[in-house]
C-alpha positions as CSV (number, residue, x, y, z in Angstrom):
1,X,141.7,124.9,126.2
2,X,143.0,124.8,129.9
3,X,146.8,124.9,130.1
4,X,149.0,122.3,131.6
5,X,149.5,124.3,135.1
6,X,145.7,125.5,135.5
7,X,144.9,121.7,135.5
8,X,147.1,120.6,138.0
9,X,145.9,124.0,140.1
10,X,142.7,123.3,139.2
11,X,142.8,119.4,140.5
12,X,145.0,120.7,143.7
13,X,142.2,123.0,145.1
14,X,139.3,120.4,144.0
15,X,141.1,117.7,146.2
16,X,142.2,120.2,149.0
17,X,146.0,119.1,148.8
18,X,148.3,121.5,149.4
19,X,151.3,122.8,146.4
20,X,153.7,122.3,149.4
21,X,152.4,118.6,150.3
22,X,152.1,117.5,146.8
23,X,155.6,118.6,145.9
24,X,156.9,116.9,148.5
25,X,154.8,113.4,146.9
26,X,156.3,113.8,144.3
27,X,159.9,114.4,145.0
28,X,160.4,118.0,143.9
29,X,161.2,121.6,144.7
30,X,157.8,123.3,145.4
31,X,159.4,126.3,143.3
32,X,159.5,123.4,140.5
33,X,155.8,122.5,141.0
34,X,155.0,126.8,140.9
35,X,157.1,126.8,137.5
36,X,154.6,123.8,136.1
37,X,151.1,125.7,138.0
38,X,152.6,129.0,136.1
39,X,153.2,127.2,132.7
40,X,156.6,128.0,132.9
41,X,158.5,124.6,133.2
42,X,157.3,121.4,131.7
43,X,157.9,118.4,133.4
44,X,159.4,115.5,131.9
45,X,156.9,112.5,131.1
46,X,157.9,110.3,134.6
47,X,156.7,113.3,136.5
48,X,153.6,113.7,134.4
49,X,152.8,109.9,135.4
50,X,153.2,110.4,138.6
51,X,151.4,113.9,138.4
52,X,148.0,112.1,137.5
53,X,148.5,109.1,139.3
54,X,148.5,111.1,142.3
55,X,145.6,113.1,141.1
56,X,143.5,110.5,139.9
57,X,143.4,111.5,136.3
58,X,144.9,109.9,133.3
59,X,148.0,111.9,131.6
60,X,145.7,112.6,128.5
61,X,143.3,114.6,131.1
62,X,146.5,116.6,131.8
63,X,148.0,117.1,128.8
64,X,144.1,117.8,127.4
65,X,144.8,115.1,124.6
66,X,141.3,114.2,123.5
67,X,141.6,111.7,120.7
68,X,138.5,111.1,118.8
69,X,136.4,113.9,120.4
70,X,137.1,111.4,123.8
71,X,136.8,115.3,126.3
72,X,135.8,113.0,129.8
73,X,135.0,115.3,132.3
74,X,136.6,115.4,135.9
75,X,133.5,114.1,137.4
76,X,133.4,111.1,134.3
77,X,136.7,110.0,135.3
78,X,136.0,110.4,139.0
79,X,133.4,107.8,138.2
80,X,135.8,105.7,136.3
81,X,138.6,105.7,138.7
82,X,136.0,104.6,141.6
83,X,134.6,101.9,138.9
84,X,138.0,100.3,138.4
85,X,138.3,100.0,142.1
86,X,134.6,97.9,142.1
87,X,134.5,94.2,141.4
88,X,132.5,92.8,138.9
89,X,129.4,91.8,141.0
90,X,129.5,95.7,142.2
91,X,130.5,96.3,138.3
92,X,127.1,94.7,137.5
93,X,125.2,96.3,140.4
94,X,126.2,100.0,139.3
95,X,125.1,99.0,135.1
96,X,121.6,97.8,136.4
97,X,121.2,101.2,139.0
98,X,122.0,103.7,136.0
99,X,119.8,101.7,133.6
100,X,117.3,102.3,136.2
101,X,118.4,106.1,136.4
102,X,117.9,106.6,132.8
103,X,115.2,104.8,132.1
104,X,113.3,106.8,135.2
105,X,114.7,109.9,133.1
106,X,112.9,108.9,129.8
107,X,109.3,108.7,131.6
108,X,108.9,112.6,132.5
């Protein structure tokens, strides 16, 4: 189980944004953000929002909550967060091309 700091770390590098730059987005010390990448600070839960908001991950994917076995990956939310920006003929459009993805899959 990934700690609370190697998350955040781990999202920073994957996105390319720097400690400094994302410090600033959020409106805190960048020896603040170190304490929370070091696991030792917590941030309160306004900052956690705002933590995955800017990351583009939900606070359970930070706070590695998985109710009901529920362990998305970064890539599945990835996905999600890009579905949620679709509309619904798009929506519809991405269903019918991963039907078509799987059911190519099931033929080999």
């Amino acid at each position: 189980m990934a700690q609370f700091g190697d998350k955040v770390l781990e999202l920073l590098e994957e996105k390319n944004i720097s400690q400094k730059e994302f410090a600033k987005a959020l409106n805190i010390a960048q020896t603040t953000l170190n304490g929370y990448i070091k696991n030792r600070r917590q941030p309160d839960f306004t900052t956690i929002k705002s933590m995955a908001y800017l990351l583009g991950v939900s606070t359970d994917y930070l706070l590695d909550y998985h109710e009901g076995g529920n362990n998305l990956s970064l890539q599945e939310l990835s996905l999600i967060n890009k579905m949620r920006k679709m509309s619904s003929a798009q929506q519809q459009l991405l269903h019918s091309i991963a039907d078509c993805i799987i059911k190519s899959g099931e033929t080999k």
